[in-house]
N, C-alpha and C positions, 0 to 999 in steps of 0.2 A: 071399249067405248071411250068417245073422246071426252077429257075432262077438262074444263077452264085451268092454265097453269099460274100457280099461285106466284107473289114473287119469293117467297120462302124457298120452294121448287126450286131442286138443282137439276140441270141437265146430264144425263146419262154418258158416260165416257165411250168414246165411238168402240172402244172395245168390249165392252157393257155391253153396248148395243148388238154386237156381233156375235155374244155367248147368248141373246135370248133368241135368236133366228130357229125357225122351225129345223132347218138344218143341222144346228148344233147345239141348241137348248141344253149347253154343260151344267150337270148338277156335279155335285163335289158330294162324296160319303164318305163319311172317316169313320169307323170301328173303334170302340175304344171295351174290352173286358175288363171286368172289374169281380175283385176276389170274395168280397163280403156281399150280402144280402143287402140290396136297396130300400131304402125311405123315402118315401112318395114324396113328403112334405119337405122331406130336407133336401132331396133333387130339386123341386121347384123351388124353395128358397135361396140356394145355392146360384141358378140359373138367374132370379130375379135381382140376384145383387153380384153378379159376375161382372168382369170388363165387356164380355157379348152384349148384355144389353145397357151398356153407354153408350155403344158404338151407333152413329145414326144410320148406317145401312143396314142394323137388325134392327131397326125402330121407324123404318118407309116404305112406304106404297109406292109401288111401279105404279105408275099412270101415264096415260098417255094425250100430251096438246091436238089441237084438232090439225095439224096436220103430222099426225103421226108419231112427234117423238117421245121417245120418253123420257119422265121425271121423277125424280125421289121425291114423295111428301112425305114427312115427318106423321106418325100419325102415333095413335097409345095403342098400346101390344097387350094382347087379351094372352097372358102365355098358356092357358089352358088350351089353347087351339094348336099352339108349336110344340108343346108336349105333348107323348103320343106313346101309351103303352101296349106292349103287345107281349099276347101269350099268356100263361096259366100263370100264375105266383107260385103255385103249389104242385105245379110238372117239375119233374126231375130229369136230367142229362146225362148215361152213363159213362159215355167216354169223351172225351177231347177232340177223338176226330167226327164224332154226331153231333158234336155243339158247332163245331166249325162249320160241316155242310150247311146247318140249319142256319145261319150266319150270313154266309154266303149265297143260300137258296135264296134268301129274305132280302138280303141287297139287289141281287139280281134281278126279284121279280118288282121291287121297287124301280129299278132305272129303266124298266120298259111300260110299266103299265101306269104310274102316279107320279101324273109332273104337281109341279108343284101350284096350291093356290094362288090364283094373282089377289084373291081380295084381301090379303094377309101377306105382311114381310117375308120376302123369301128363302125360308131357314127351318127346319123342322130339328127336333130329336127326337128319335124313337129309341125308348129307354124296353129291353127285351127280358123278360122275367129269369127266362132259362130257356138259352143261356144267358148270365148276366152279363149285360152287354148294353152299351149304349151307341145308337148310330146317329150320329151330324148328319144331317141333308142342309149342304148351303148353295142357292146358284152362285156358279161361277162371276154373274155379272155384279155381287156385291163387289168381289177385290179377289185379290190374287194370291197362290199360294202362302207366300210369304206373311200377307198382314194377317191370313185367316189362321194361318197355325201360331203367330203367335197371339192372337184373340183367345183361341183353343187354351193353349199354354199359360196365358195369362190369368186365366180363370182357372185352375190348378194352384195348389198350395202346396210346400214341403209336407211332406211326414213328418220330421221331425221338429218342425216349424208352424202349425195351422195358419199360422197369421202370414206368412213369409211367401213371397212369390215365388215360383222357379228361377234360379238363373238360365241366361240362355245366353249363350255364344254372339257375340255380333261381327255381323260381317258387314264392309260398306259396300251395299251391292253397284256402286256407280266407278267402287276400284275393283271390281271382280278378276279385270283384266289381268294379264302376268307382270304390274310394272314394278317388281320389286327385282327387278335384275339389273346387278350392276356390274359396267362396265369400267375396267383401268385404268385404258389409255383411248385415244382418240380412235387410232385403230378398230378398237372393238366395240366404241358408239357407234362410228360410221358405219358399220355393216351391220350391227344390230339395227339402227336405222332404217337402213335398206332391206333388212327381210321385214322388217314390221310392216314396212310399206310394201311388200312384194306377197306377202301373207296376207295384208288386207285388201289389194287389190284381186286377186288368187278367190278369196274364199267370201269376198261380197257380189265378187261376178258369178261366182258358183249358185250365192245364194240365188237371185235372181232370173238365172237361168235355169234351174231346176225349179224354181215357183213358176215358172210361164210355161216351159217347152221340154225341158230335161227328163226323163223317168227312170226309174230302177227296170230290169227285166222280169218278166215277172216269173213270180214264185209261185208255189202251193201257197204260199200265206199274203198271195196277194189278193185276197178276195175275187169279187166279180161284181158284176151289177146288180142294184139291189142289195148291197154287202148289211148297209146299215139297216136292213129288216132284219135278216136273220138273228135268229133265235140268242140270246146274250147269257153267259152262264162267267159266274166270278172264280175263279181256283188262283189259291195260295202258294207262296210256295215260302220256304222256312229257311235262315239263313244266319249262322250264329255270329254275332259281332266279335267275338273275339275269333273266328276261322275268318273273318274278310280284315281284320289286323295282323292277322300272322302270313298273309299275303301281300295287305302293303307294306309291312317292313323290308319283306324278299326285294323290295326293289326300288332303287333311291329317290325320294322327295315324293312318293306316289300316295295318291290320299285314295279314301273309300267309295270314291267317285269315280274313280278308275278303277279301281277293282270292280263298282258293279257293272262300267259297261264291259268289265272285260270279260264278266261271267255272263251279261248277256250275249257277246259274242260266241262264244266259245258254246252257248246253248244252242244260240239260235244256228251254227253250224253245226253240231251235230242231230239237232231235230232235220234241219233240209239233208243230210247225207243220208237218213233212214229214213224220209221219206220219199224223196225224187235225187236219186245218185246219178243214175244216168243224165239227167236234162239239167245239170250245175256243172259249171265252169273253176276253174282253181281263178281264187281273187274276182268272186262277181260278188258286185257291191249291193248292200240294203243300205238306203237314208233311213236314218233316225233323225230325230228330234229332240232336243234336247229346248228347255225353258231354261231363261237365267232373269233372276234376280237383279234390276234395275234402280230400285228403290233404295236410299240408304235405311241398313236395321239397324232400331232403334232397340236397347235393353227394357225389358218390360216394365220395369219401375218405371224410365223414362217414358213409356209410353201409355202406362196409366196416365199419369201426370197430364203429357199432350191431352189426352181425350179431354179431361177435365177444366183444361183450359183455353185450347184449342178444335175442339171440334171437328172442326172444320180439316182439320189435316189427315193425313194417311191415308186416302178415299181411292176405290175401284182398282182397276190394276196397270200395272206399269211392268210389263217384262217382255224381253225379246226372247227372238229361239236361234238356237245354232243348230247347224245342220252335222251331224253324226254318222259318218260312212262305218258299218258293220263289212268286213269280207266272210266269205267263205272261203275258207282254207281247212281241207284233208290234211288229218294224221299230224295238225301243226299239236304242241305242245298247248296247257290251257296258261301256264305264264306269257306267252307269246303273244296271247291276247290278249292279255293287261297290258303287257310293253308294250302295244300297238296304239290300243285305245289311251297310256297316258302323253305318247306321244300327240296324240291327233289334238287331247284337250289342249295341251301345254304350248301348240299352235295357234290355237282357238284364241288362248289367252291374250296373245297381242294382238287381236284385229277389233275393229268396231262392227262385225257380224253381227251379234247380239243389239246394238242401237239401232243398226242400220236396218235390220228389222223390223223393230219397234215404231221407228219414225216412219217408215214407207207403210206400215198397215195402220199407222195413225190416221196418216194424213191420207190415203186409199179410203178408208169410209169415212172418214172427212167428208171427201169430196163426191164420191161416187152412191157411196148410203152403206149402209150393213149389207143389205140382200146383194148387190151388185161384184160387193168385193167380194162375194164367198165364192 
């Protein structure tokens, strides 16, 4: 329903506007288990004085002006409606891997059957007795990976600290780029130069032609029509941080970013060779996608601080995507696949692919609307 916009009313970020489309209605769930027994009253107290709700995109109403768009209003947060318990208190869980399905059945049948309230900021937790378990439902159109986990993160305390925030790593997502390579002598600017520029020209035409006209061939896992009805189910998979570090050491300057798309590779090629070996090519290509980080990250101290004095900053989301060629390749080695995929990032890293993204699906529902561009 259309509502008078207020001048308080901020207007909706064209990419905002593009996660709330019947089409892609992205909600976000994050899992979080937890080892001891839950307290009702100190979950909700804890929630009511976390950095989540300072933030004024868990404290606004979607609305929408009479012609269509939409706006954040500021409004007061009943949080007994956003807290949401489920299950017995007094069921019991025997094993790890019945807590898990139960987990993942429960997410799952959430991302198909309960969008989220409009009459109410759009953010839920569902706090799960047993298993104990708490699950974030945020849309997507508040903000982007980045500012939501560290919200997440922010509201988190050391163990051995109550009072004390997490530290967390910063990285400046606006240098993500690789420009920490230096060169000697003139010589090895100049043609550093020249593939920056032959790599961004290279892999921004790419982008663009595979957004209009280019496709992958298709696979067993290339869906069909009607893909986005069928049936939706969540499965895990487990991955010990210390085995994805004794594989990036194996191999110089490679971070755990690379190792994971190199363990997706090296899956997703042996799932396609046992299930369609005959009708695969040696090197037929799958695009991925990859989101990058645009915003510069702020330290969470520092960005308590901003809420409190700035408001108004860190709002909606800001990130581009690179495009991520997976091959298939028979009988290759599974290191092969990491040295592939760190090469392909450490390419990545000098082009404006990721901007060039950003600003063309900016300024594409800018101008055309959310529904047009999809």
């Amino acid at each position: 329903m259309a509502s008078p916009v207020n001048i308080t009313d901020e207007p909706l970020s064209p990419s905002g506007r593009l996660f709330l489309q019947p089409e892609m209605n992205t909600i976000i769930h994050c899992a979080l288990g937890v080892k001891n027994s839950m307290d009702v009253d100190a979950i909700k107290s804890a929630i009511k004085n976390s950095i989540l709700a300072k933030h004024p995109r868990f404290c606004s109403l979607l609305v929408h002006d009479k012609n269509g768009l939409e706006h954040w209003r500021r409004t007061e947060v009943d949080f007994d409606k956003h807290i949401i318990f489920v299950g017995n208190p007094t069921a019991t869980i025997t094993t790890a891997k019945e807590a898990e399905k139960m987990v993942n059945d429960y997410i799952a049948d959430l991302s198909v059957s309960s969008p989220l309230s409009m009459d109410k900021p759009l953010w839920e937790i569902h706090i799960m007795w047993e298993p104990r378990c708490a699950i974030f439902r945020l849309h997507h159109a508040i903000g982007d990976g980045i500012e939501l986990m560290s919200m997440l993160v922010g509201s988190c305390r050391k163990v051995e600290d109550p009072e004390a925030i997490p530290s967390l790593d910063t990285v400046n997502g606006k240098n993500w780029r690789g420009s920490g390579r230096k060169w000697k002598d003139c010589r090895g600017i100049l043609m550093g130069l020249l593939k920056m520029v032959l790599l961004n020209l290279v892999f921004c035409l790419e982008l663009v032609l595979r957004s209009l006209w280019v496709g992958d061939r298709k696979t067993v896992i290339s869906g069909g029509d009607g893909v986005e009805l069928w049936p939706r189910k969540v499965a895990t998979a487990h991955f010990l941080m210390e085995d994805m570090k004794v594989v990036k050491k194996a191999i110089a300057n490679a971070t755990i970013n690379d190792v994971l798309l190199g363990v997706i590779s090296a899956g997703l090629s042996t799932y396609l060779e046992h299930r369609s070996p005959t009708s695969l090519q040696e090197n037929q290509r799958l695009t991925g996608v990859a989101m990058v980080n645009l915003r510069e990250q702020l330290g969470l101290q520092d960005l308590t601080k901003m809420l409190e004095s700035n408001p108004k900053s860190r709002r909606g989301n800001k990130f581009g995507i690179i495009l991520l060629p997976i091959y298939y390749n028979k009988g290759v080695e599974p290191l092969q696949h990491v040295i592939r995929a760190k090469a392909t990032i450490d390419r990545k890293k000098q082009t404006f692919e990721a901007h060039l993204s950003y600003k063309v699906a900016d300024f594409a529902i800018s101008l055309l609307g959310s529904k047009d561009s999809l």
